[in-house]
KOLLODREN-209397 format. One record per residue: residue in one letter; residue number from 1; x, y, z of N, C-alpha, C in turn. Coordinates in Angstrom, 3 decimals, always signed. Atoms other than C-alpha are relative to their C-alpha. Layout:
N
<A NUM <X Y Z> <X Y Z> <X Y Z>>
...
This chain:
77
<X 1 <-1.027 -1.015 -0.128> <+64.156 +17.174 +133.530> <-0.152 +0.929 -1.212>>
<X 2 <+0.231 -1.142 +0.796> <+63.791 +20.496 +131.681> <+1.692 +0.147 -0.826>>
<X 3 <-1.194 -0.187 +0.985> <+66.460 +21.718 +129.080> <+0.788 +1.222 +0.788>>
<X 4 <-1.098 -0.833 -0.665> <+67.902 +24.461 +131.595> <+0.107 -0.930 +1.087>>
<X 5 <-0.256 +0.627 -0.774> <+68.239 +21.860 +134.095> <+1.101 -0.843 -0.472>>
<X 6 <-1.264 +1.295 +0.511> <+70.104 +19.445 +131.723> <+1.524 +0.961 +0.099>>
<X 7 <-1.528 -0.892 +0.242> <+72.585 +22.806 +130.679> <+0.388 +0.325 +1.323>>
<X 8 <-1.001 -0.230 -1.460> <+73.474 +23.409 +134.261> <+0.451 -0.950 +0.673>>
<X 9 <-0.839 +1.119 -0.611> <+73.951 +19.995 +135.268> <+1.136 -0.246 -0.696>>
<X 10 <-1.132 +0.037 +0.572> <+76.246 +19.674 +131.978> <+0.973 +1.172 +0.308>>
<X 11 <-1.216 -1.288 -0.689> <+77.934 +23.283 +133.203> <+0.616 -0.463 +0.880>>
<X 12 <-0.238 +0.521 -1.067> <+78.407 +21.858 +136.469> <+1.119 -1.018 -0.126>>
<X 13 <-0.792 +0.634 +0.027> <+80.202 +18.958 +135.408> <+1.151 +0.351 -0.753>>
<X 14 <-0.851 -0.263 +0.948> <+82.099 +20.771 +132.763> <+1.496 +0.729 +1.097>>
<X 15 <-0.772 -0.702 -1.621> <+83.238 +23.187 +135.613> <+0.999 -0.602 +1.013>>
<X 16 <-0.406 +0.758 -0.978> <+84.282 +20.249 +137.839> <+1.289 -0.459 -1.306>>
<X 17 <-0.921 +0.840 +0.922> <+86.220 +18.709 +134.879> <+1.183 +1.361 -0.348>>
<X 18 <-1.016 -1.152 -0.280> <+87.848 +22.119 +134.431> <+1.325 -0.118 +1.130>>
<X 19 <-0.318 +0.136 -1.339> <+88.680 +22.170 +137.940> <+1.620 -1.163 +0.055>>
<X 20 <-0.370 +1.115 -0.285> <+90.008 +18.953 +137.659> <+1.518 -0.235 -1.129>>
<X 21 <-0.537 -0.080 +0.705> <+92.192 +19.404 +134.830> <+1.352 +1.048 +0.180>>
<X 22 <-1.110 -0.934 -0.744> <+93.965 +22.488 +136.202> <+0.829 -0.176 +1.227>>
<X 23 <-1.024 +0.637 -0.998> <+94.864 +20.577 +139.508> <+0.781 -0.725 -0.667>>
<X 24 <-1.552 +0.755 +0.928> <+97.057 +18.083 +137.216> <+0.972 +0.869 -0.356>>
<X 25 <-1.128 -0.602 +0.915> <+98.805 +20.563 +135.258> <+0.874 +0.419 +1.409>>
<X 26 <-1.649 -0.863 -1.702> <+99.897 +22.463 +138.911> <+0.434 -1.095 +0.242>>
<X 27 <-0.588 +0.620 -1.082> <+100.749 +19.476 +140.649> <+1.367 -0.630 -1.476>>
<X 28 <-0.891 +0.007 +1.292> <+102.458 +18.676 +137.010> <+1.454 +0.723 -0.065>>
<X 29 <-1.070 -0.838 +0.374> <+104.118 +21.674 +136.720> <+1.277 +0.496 +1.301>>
<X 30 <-0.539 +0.438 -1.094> <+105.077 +21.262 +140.653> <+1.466 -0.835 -0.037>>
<X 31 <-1.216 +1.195 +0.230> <+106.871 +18.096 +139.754> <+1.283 +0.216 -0.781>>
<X 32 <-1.318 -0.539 +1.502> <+108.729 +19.690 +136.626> <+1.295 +0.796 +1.082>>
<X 33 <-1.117 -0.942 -1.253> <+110.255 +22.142 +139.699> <+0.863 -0.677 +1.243>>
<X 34 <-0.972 +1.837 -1.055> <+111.309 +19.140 +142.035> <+0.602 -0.132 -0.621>>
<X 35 <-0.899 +0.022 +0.798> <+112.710 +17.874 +139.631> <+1.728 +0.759 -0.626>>
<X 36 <-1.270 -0.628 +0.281> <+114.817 +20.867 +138.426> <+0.747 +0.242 +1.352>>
<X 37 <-0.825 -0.243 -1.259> <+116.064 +21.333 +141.998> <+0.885 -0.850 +0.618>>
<X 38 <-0.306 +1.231 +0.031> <+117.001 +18.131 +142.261> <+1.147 -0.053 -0.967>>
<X 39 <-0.794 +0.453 +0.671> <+119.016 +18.288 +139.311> <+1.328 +1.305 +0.116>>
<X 40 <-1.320 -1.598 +0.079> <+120.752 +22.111 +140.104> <+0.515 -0.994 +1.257>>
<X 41 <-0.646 -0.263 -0.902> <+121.681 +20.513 +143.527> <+1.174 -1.317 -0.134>>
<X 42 <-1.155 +1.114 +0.090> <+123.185 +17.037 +142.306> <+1.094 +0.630 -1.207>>
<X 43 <-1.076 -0.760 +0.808> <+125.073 +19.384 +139.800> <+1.027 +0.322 +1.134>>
<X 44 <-1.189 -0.589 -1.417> <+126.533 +21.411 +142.820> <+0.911 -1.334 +0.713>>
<X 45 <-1.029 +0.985 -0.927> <+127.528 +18.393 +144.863> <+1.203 -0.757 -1.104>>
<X 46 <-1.166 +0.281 +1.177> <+129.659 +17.533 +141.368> <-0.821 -1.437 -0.574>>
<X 47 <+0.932 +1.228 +0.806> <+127.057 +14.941 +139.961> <+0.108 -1.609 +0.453>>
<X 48 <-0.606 +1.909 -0.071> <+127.296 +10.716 +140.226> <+0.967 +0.242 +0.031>>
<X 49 <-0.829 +0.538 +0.588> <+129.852 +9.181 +140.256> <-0.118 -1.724 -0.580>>
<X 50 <+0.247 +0.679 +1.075> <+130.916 +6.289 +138.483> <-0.914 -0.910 +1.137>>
<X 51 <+0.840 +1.346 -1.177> <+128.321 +3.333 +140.029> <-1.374 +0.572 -0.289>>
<X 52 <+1.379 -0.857 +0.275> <+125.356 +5.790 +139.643> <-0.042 +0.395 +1.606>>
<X 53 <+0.549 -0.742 -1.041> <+125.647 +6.557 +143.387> <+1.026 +0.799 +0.454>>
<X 54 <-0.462 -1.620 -0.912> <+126.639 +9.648 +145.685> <+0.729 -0.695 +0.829>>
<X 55 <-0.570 +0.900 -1.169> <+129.484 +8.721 +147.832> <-0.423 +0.792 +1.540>>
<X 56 <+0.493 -0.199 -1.368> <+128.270 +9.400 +151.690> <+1.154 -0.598 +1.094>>
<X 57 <-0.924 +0.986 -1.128> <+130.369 +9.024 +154.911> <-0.624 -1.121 +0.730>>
<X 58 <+1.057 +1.097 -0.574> <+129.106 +5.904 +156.816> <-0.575 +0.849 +1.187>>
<X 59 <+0.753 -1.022 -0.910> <+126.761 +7.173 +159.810> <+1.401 -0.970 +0.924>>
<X 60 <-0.432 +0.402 -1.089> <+128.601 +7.160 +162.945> <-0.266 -0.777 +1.161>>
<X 61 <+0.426 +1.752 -1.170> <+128.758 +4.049 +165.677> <-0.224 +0.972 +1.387>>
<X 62 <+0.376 -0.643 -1.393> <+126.778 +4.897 +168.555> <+0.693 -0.993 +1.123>>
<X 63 <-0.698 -0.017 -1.349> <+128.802 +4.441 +171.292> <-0.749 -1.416 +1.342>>
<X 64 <+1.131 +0.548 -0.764> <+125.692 +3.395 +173.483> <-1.170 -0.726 -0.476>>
<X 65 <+0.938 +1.232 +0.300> <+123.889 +0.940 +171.929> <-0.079 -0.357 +0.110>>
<X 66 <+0.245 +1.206 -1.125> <+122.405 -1.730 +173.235> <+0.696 -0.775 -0.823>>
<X 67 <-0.336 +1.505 +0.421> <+123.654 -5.156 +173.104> <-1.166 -1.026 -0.003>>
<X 68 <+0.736 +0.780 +0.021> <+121.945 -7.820 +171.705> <+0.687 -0.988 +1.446>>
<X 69 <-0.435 +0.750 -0.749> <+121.791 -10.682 +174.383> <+0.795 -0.767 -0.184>>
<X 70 <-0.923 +0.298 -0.039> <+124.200 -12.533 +172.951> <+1.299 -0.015 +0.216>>
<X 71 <-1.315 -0.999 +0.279> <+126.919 -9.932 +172.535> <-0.018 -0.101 +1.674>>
<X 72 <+0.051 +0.036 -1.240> <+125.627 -9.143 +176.212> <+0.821 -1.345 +0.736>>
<X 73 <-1.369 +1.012 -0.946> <+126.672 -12.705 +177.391> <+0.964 -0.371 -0.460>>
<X 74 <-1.032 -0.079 +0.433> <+129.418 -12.753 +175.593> <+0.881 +1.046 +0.568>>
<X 75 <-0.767 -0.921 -0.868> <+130.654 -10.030 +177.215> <+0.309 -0.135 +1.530>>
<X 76 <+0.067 -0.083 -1.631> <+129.983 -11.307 +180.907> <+0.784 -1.311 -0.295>>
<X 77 <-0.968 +0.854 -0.167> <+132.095 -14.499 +180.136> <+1.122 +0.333 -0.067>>
């Protein structure tokens, strides 16, 4: 291997390592922005409370849901 062969294979990889270095920081600096959005919107909803969690209504009872077979024969006796 010749000495302009070695400097373009080391360019090459330098390039790639570049490359490679600048996808982290975005997906980095990505995360930093999740993050803040995350934190403007649990501001808005008025933050925790005490427990560390968000209070939520329970989901609503579907109506039409199956019965397990038990419930089922329990119901036909």
């Amino acid at each position: 291997m010749n000495q302009t062969e070695k400097y373009i294979q080391h360019d090459s990889s330098r390039h790639k390592t570049d490359e490679a270095e600048q996808y982290l920081e975005d997906r980095a600096q990505l995360l930093d922005t999740i993050r803040e959005m995350i934190n403007v919107e649990i501001d808005k909803r008025g933050g925790c409370m005490q427990g560390g969690a968000i209070p939520q209504k329970p989901p609503p009872e579907d109506e039409h849901r199956k019965l397990t077979f038990l419930q089922w024969l329990k119901n036909l006796i």
